[in-house]
N, C-alpha and C positions, 0 to 999 in steps of 0.2 A: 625374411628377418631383417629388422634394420640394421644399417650398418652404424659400429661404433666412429670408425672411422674410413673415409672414402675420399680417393686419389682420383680426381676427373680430369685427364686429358694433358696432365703435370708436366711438364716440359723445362729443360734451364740449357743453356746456350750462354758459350763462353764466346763474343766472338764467330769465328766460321768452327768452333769446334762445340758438339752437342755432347753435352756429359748426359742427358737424361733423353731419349726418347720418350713422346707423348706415348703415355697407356694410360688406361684407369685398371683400380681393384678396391675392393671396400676389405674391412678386415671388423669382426664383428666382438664384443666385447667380452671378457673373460678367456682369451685365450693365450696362445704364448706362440708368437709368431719368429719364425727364424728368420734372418735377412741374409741370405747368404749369395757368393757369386768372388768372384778372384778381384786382383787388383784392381782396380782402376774401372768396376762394371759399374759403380754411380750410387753405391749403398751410402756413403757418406754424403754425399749431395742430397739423396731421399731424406736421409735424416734431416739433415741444415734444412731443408724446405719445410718438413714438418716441424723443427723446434724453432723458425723463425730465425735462422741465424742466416738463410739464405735466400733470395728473393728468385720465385719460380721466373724462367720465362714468360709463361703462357699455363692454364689452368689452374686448377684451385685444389683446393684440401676443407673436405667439410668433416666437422665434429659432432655429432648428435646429431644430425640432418643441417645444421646450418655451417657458415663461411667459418672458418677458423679464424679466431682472433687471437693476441695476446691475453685476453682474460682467459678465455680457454687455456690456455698454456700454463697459468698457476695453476693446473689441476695435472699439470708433467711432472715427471722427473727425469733427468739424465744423466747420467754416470760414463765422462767421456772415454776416451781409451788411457789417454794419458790426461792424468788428473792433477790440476795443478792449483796449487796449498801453499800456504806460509812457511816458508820450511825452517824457521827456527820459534815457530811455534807449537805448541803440545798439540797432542791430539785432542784434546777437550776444545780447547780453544781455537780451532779450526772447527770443532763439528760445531759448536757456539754460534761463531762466524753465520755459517750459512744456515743453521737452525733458525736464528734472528729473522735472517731473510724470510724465511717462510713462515712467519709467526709463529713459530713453534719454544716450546720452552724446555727447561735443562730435564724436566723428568722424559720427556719424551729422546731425546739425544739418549741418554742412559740407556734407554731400554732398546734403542735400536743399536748400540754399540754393544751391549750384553747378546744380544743376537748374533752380532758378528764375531763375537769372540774379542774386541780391542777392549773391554772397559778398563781391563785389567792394566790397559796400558797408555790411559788415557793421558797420563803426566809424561807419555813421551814424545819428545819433537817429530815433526812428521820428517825431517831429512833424515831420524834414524830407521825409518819403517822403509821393509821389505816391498815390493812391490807387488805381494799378497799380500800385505797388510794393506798398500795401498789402496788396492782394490776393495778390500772389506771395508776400509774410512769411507771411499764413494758409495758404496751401495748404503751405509747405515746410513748418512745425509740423504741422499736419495729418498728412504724410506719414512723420514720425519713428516708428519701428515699426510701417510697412508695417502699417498697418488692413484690417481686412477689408471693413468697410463704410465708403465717405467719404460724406459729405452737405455737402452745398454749395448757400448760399443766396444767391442772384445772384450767382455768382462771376465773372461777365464783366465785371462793372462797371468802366469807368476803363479795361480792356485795348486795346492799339492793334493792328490787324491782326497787326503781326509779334507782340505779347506774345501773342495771343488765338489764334494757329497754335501757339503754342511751349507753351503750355496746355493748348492741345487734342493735343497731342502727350505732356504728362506724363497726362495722363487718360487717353490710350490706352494709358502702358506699365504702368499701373495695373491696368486690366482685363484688360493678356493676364499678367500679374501672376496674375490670379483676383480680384482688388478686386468689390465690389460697388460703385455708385457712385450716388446721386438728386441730379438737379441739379433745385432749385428755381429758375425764372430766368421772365423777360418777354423776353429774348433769344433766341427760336426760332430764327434763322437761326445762331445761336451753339452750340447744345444739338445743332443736328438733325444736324449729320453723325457726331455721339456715339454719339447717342441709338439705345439696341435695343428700348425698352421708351418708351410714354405710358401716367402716369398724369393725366389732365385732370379736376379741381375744378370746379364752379358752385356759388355759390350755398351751400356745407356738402354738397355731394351728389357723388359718382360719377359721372361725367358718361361716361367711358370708359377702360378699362383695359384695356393690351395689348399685344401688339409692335407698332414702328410698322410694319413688312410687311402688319400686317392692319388697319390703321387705312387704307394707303394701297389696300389690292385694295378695300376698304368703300366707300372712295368715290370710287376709281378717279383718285387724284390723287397723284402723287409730291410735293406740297408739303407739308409738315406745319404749317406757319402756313396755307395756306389752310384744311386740316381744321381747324384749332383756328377759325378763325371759322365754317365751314359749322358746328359744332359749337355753338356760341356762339350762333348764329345758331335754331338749334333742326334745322339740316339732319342726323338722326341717323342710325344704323345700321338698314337694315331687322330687324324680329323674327327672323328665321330664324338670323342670324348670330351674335344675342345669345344666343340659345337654343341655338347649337352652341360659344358659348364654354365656356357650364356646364362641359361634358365636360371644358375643358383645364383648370380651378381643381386646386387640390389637396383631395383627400374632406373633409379637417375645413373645408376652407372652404363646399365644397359643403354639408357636415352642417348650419351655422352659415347657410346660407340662409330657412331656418326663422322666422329672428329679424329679420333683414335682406335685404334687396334685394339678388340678387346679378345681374342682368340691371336697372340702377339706370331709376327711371323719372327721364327729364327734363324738365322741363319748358320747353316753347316761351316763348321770351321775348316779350311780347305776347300771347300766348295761355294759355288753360288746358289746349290737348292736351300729355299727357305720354307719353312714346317710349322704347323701352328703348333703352341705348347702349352695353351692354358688349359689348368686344370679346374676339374669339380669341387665344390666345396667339402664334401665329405663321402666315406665309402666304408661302411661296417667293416663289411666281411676282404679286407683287402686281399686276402687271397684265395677268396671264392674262387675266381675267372681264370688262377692259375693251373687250377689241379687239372 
């Protein structure tokens, strides 16, 4: 299957300090990919690379089989973690603002702020909104000409159960939409009934990439917070598993192994044994292999 989007060999370097170790993974279109991993494991870096706000080291990022450009990148949207607005402007008048930007016009603003629940409260200044309202102004601009790819950096923040159901409701008509969507978040239990796809960070490294199906037959666990710590923890994927992922990459990702890790070695926290951790693209029955 081709890939929608595909990381070959991506690397960024501060200086003598490397925020991203070289990996590749492609991620294929319509899905809803989680980007998770603790402080400082280089999720926001991955991002900056792919929306252009950061220049890699070393490798590329292809979109549809070719180089990623900034024309490619009108067909984004991002909704950062902390979103920042005119703040003694209305809410209309901020979604305006960046609606313009993206040629888009006031009927279309409307009906993505009636989505989110603000229309109602469009004539208020954005310094009087909660920071789940805030949150709902980023994703309805966000959503003005229907993107094909959304990326969203802790966008759970501040949502209260009912906001954070009615969320996770516009994200799903998003995907059966065809959206592509990566939710960057420390909110697992928030992501995972989303989520079709982990990408998991340690450290600048790869820690494991794949659908969560095969993250959960791997380690026979339907919770994906407890994986992310068995994971964390150093508890990885046996070799067999990581070496029948290969097959599922897309060939230039595979070709592009040469350069990079693409079965990533981890390493044991407390320890110097390192384990490969990549996963299979997909696994029906995740808990066949347990019983």
């Amino acid at each position: 299957m081709k890939s929608f989007l595909e990381f070959k060999s991506i690397q960024k370097r501060y200086g003598p300090v490397t925020a991203l170790q070289p990996f590749n993974f492609g991620i294929t279109s319509g899905r809803v990919i989680a980007l998770l991993g603790p402080n400082g494991a280089g999720k926001s870096t991955l991002l900056g690379c792919l929306l252009g706000l950061i220049q890699p080291t070393s490798g590329e990022i292809l979109f549809e089989g070719k180089r990623l450009c900034e024309r490619d990148r009108a067909r984004f949207a991002y909704v950062p973690e902390r979103l920042v607005l005119y703040p003694h402007r209305t809410v209309w008048e901020n979604g305006m603002f960046f609606a313009r930007l993206k040629n888009q016009n006031a009927e279309e603003l409307e009906r993505q702020l009636k989505r989110v629940a603000l229309y109602e409260f469009k004539t208020r200044k954005t310094r009087q909104l909660s920071k789940g309202m805030l949150q709902r102004l980023g994703l309805a601009i966000a959503l003005c000409g229907r993107p094909d790819l959304l990326v969203l950096d802790e966008p759970f923040n501040g949502l209260d159960p009912v906001l954070l159901e009615t969320f996770q409701e516009i994200l799903r008509e998003e995907l059966a939409r065809g959206a592509t969507i990566i939710i960057a978040t420390h909110s697992i239990s928030a992501v995972e009934p989303l989520a079709t796809d982990v990408v998991l960070l340690l450290d600048g490294q790869l820690a494991a990439a794949g659908s969560l199906d095969a993250l959960r037959s791997a380690f026979c666990e339907p919770s994906l917070e407890k994986i992310y710590h068995r994971i964390a923890r150093g508890e990885v994927v046996p070799h067999e598993i990581a070496t029948a992922a290969k097959a599922t990459l897309p060939a230039s990702v595979r070709e592009a192994a040469g350069t990079a890790p693409t079965a990533v070695d981890l390493p044991r926290f407390g320890s110097t044994t390192l384990q490969p951790a990549l996963l299979p693209q997909s696994d029906e029955n995740y808990l066949a292999n347990c019983r």
